[in-house]
N, C-alpha and C positions, 0 to 999 in steps of 0.2 A: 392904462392911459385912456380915459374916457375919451371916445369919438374915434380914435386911432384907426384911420384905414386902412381896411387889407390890402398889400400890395403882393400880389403872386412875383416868387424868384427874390423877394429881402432875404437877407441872411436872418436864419434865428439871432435871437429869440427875446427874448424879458429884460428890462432893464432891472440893474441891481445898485442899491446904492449903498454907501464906503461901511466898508467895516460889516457889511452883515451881507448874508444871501437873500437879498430882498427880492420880490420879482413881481412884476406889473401882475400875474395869474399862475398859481400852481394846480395842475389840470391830472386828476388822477385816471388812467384809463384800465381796463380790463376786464375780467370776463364775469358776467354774472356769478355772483357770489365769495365775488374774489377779495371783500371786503373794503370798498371804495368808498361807501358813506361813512363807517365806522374809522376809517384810518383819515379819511378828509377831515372829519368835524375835529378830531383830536390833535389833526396836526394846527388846523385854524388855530383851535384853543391855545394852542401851546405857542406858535406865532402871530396870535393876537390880529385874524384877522378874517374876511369875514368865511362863511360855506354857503353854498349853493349847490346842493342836487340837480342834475339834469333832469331827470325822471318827476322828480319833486315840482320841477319849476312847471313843467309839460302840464301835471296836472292841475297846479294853482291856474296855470292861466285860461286852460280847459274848463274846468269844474268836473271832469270826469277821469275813471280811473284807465291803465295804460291799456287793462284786457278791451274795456272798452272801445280806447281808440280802435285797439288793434279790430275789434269787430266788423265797427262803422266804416274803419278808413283801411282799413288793412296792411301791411308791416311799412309798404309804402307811404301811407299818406303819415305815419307815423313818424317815418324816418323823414319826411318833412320838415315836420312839427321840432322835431330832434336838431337839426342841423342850421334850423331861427334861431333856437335858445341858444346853441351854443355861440353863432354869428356872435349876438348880442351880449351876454354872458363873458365873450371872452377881450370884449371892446374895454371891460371895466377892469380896474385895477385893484391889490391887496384882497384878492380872492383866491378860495382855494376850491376848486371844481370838480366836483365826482360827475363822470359822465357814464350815458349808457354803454354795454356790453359792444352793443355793436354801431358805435359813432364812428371806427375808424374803416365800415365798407365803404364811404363816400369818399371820392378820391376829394374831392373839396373837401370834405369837414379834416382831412389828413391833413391837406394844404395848410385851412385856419390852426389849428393844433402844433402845427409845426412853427406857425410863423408869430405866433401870440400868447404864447408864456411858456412854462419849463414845465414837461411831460414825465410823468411817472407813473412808468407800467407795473402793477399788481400782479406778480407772476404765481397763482396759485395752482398744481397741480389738478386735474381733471377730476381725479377720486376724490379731491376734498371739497372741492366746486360741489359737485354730485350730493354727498354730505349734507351741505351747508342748503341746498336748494330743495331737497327732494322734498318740503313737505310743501312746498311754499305755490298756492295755487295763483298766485299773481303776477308768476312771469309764463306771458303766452306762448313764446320760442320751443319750452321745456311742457306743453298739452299733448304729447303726443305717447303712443305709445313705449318705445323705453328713453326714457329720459335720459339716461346714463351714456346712454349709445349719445344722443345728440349733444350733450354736453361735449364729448371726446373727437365729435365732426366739429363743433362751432371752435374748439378750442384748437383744433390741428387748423382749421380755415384761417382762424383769426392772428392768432400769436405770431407769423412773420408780419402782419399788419399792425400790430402794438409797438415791434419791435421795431418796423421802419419810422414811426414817429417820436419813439420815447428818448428822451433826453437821458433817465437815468432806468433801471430796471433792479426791482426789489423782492426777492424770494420771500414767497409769503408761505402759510400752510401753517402747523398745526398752532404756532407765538401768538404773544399776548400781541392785539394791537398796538399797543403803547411802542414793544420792541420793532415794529417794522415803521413806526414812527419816527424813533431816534436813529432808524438805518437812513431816513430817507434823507433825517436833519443833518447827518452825518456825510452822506453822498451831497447835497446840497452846497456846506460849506468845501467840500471839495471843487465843486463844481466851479464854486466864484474864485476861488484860490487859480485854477487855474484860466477862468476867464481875466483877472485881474494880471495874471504875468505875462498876457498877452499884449 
C-alpha cells in the first residue's frame, strides 16, 4: 500500500485479498548465504510479482559497492543506508524483498518488518552458510580471519532475531530452491486459511 504509514503497536501484518494469499510485501530474511535473492526472485516469478534486493537497491542508489560502503562509512553508516531502503521499500506493495543478513539488529527495522508485510525466515544451517560464502570476497562481516567461526557467532546472535519477526520459518540446506519455494507457497496458503477463519 503505497504511502501507508508506520504506526508502532498496529497489529500485523499484509493485507490479502479473496481466494489467494496475496500480501501488500513478502520480505525474505536471513543469514548471509542462506539464499534469499535466489528463493525471492523465483518466488516473484512464480507469483507474478515484482523483487527487489536490499543490498542491490543500496548499491543502485550509491553507485558503489557494499565493501565499499563498509570502508568509507563503516558497518554503521551502512546500516543506515540499510534501514531507508527498507522504510521505503516496504511502503510499496506486490513485492517481494530479500533483505540483508543483518537488518533485524535494529530494533526499528524489526518494528517495520513486523508491522508491513509477511516475514520469511531462511533457516539455513551454519556449515552450509560457510559452504556457500567461503569463496565470495564481497561480504565484509566474513574479512576476517576464520570465517567459519563468525559465521557460527553471527548465526547463534542473529537466529532468536529472525525468529522474533518471521511470520513463517523455512528449513533450508542442501534442496533445489524451486522446493523451498513451493514450502513457502505452501505455508502461505495456510497462512490465509487461517487468517480468513478468523
Amino acid at each position: 500500500m503505497p504511502g501507508r504509514a508506520f504506526q508502532p503497536g498496529r497489529p500485523p501484518r499484509s493485507s490479502f485479498t479473496s481466494g489467494d494469499a496475496r500480501v501488500s510485501c513478502l520480505i525474505l530474511i536471513g543469514m548471509m548465504g542462506a539464499g534469499k535473492t535466489t528463493v525471492g526472485k523465483e518466488l516473484a516469478r512464480r507469483r507474478g510479482l515484482r523483487f527487489v534486493d536490499c543490498d542491490h537497491e543500496i548499491v543502485a542508489r550509491t553507485g558503489v559497492s557494499i565493501p565499499t560502503i563498509f570502508e568509507i562509512e563503516g558497518e554503521e553508516g551502512f546500516r543506515r543506508r540499510e534501514s531507508l531502503v527498507l522504510d521505503d521499500l516496504t511502503q510499496e506493495s506486490d513485492l517481494v524483498i530479500a533483505t540483508g543478513g543483518g537488518i533485524v539488529l535494529a530494533p526499528a527495522n524489526r518494528a517495520v518488518l513486523s508491522q508491513r508485510g509477511v516475514v520469511i525466515y531462511l533457516d539455513v544451517p551454519p556449515q552450509i552458510l560457510w559452504e556457500r560464502t567461503r569463496h565470495d570476497r564481497n561480504r565484509p562481516l566474513l574479512q576476517v580471519a576464520n570465517p567459519r567461526q563468525r559465521i557460527e557467532e553471527l548465526h547463534r546472535a542473529r537466529d532468536p532475531l529472525y525468529r522474533e519477526v518471521a511470520d513463517l520459518v523455512v528449513e533450508g540446506g542442501r534442496g533445489n530452491p524451486g522446493a523451498m519455494v513451493r514450502q513457502i507457497e505452501k505455508a502461505l496458503l495456510t497462512l490465509h486459511k487461517s487468517k480468513c477463519a478468523h
